[in-house]
C-alpha positions in Angstrom: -25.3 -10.6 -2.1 -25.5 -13.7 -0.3 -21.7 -15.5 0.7 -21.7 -19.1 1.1 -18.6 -20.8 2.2 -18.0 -24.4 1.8 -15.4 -26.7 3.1 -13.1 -23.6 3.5 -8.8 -24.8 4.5 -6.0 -22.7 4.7 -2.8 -24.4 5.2 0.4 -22.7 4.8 3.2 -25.1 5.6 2.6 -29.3 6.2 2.5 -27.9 10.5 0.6 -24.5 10.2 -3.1 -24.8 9.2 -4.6 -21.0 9.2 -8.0 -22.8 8.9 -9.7 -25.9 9.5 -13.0 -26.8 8.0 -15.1 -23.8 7.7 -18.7 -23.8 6.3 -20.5 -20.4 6.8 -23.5 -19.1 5.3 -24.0 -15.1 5.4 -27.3 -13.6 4.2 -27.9 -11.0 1.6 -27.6 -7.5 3.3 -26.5 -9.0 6.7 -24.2 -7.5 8.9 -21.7 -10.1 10.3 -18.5 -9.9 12.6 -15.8 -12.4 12.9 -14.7 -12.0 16.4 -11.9 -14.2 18.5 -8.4 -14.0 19.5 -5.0 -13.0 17.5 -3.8 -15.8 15.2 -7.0 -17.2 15.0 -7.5 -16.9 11.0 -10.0 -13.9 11.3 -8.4 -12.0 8.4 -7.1 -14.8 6.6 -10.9 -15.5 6.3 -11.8 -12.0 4.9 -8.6 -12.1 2.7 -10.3 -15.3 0.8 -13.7 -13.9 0.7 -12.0 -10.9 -0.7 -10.3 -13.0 -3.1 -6.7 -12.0 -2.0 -5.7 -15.4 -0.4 -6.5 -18.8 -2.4 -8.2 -21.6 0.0 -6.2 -25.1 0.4 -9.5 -26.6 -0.1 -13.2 -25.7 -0.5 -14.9 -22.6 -1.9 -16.3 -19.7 -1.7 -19.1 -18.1 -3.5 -20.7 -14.7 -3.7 -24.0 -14.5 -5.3 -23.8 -18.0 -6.7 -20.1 -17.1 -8.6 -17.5 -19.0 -7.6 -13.9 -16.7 -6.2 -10.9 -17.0 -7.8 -9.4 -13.1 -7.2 -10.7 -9.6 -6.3 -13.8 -8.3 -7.8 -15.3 -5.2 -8.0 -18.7 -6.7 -6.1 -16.3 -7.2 -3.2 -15.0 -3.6 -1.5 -12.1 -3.9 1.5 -11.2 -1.4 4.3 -8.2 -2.1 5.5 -6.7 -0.9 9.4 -4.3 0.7 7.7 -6.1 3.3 5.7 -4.2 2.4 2.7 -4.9 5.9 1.2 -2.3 7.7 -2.3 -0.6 10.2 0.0 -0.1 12.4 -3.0 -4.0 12.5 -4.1 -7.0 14.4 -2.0 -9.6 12.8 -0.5 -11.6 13.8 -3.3 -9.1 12.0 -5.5 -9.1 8.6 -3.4 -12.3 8.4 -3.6 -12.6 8.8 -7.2 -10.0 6.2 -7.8 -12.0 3.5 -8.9 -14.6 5.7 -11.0 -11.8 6.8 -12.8 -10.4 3.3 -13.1 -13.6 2.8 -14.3 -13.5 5.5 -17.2 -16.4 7.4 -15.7 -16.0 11.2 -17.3 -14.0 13.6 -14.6 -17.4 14.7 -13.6 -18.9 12.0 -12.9 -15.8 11.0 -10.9 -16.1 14.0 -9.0 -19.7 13.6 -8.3 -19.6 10.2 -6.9 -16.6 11.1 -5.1 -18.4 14.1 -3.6 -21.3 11.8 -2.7 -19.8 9.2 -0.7 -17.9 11.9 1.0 -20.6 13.3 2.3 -22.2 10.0 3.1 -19.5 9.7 5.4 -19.4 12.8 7.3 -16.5 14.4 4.8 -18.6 17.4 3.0 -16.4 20.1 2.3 -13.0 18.1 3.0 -12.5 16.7 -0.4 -9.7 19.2 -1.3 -7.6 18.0 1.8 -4.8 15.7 1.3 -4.3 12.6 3.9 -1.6 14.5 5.7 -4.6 17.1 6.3 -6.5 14.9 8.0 -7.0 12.9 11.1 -7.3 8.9 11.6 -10.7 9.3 12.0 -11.2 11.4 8.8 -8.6 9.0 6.8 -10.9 6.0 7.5 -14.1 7.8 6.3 -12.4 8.5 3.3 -11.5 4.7 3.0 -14.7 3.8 3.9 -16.1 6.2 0.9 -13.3 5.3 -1.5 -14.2 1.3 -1.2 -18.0 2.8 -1.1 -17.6 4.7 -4.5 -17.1 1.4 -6.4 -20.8 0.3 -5.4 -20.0 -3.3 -4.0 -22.7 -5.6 -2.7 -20.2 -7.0 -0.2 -18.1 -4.7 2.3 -15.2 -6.5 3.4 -13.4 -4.7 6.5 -10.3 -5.1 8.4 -10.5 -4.0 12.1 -11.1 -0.6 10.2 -11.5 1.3 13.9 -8.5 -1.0 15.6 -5.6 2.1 15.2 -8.6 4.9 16.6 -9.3 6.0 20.0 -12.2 5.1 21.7 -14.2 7.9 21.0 -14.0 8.4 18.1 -13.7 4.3 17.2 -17.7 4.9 19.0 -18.1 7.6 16.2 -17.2 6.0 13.6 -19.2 2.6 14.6 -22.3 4.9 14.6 -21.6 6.1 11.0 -20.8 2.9 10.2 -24.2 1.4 11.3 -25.8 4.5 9.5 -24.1 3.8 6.2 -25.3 0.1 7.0 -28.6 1.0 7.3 -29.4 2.7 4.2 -27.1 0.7 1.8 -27.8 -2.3 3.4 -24.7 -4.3 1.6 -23.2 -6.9 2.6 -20.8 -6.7 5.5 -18.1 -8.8 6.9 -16.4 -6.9 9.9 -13.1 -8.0 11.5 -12.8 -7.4 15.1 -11.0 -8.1 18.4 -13.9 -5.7 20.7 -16.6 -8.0 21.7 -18.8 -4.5 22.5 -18.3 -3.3 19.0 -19.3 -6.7 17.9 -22.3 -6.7 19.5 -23.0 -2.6 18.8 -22.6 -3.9 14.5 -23.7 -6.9 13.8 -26.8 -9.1 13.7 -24.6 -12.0 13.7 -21.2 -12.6 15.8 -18.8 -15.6 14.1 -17.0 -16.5 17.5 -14.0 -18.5 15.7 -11.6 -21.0 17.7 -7.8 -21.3 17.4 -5.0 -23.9 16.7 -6.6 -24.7 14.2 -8.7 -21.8 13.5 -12.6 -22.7 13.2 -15.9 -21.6 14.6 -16.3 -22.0 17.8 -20.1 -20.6 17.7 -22.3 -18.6 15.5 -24.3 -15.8 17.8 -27.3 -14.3 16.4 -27.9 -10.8 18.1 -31.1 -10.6 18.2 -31.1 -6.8 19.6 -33.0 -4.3 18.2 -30.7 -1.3 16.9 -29.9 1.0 18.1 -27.8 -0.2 21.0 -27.7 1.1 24.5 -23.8 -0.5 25.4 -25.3 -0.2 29.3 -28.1 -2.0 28.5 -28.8 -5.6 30.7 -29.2 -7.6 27.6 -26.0 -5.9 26.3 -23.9 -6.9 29.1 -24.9 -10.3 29.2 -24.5 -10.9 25.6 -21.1 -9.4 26.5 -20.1 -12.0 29.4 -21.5 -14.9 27.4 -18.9 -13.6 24.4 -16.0 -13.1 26.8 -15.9 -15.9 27.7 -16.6 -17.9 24.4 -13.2 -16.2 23.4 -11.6 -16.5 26.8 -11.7 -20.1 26.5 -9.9 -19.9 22.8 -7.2 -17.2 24.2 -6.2 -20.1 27.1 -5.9 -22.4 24.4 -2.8 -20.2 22.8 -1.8 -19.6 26.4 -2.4 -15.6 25.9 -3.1 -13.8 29.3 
């Protein structure tokens, strides 16, 4: 589904204005990361596409429809995980079938196949305490997979991991991408794993938070991190959102 965003504000109080002005076009089935400093109005921005925040003005529409609160068409993965402690994996990710009134074994069959789409065959009887971060973010991954949304709305979903398996999980990710080719919005700080995801990098500016400059890859997947054309994408990023993080005086 196509996202088209129109005149977008966010003001909170009469002196802080989250956002400024923004006007952003994402394709159908594009991958896109918003990228740029703290405090910059990244999630802010996904939390009104997601339909979780209300804009001060403008709009926002997915597929032509207007937002005015969560939908179904919209999936979120959160940093957090966000996951029913007391329900398996299996059971997360059956959530919104069930909430959907699909019969137990349907639930248990979509469940099983998103788990496995993520890497999770066989783990579906573990609860969260079971498992690692890694393995809890699959399963969020799955669980906001399971309810078949044309957009994928996510977080910094690999911000809490370490670095190996954050690479991991950016591979799956791209994977998943690849064959489902949704919709995806992807909140980051890492300019690498920006430029590993998407096909488009949103570098956004701060005080108030904007764009700064829309990046279009242009690198075939996949991508070789050491590559020369990965690097210098790299510098030209750094220091798109160096200049934003001396605005905030950030060191």
């Amino acid at each position: 589904m196509k996202v088209q965003i129109s005149g977008v504000s966010k003001r909170f109080t009469a002196d802080t204005i989250a956002l400024d002005t923004i006007n952003l076009e994402l394709a159908a089935n594009s991958f896109t990361c918003l990228l740029g400093p703290s405090g910059c109005g990244k999630s802010t921005l996904l939390g009104m596409i997601a339909g979780f925040v209300p804009p001060t003005t403008g709009e926002i529409l997915v597929n032509g429809q207007r937002v005015t609160g969560a939908g179904a068409e919209r999936g979120v993965v959160f940093q957090e995980y966000a996951l029913f402690p007391w329900r398996t994996a299996r059971d997360n990710v059956a959530f919104g079938p069930m909430i959907r009134r699909m019969s137990r074994a349907e639930q248990r069959a979509t469940a099983d196949r998103y788990l496995a789409l993520v890497g999770l065959a066989g783990h579906g009887g573990k609860y969260p305490a079971e498992l690692s971060g890694g393995m809890k973010q699959r399963v969020a991954i799955a669980r906001a997979l399971a309810n078949n949304p044309s957009v994928l709305l996510m977080d910094e979903p690999f911000g809490a991991l370490d670095a190996q398996t954050r690479e991991i999980l950016q591979e799956e990710m791209l994977r998943i991408w690849q064959n489902d080719r949704k919709t995806v919005v992807f909140v980051t700080h890492s300019i690498s794993e920006s430029i590993f995801l998407a096909d488009r990098i949103v570098v956004m500016s701060t005080r108030p938070g904007g764009i700064k400059e829309v990046v279009d890859v242009g690198l075939p997947y996949p991508r070789e991190r050491t590559a020369p054309e990965f690097i210098a994408l790299e510098r030209r990023l750094k220091q798109l959102v160096r200049e934003e993080v001396e605005k905030i005086g950030i060191t």
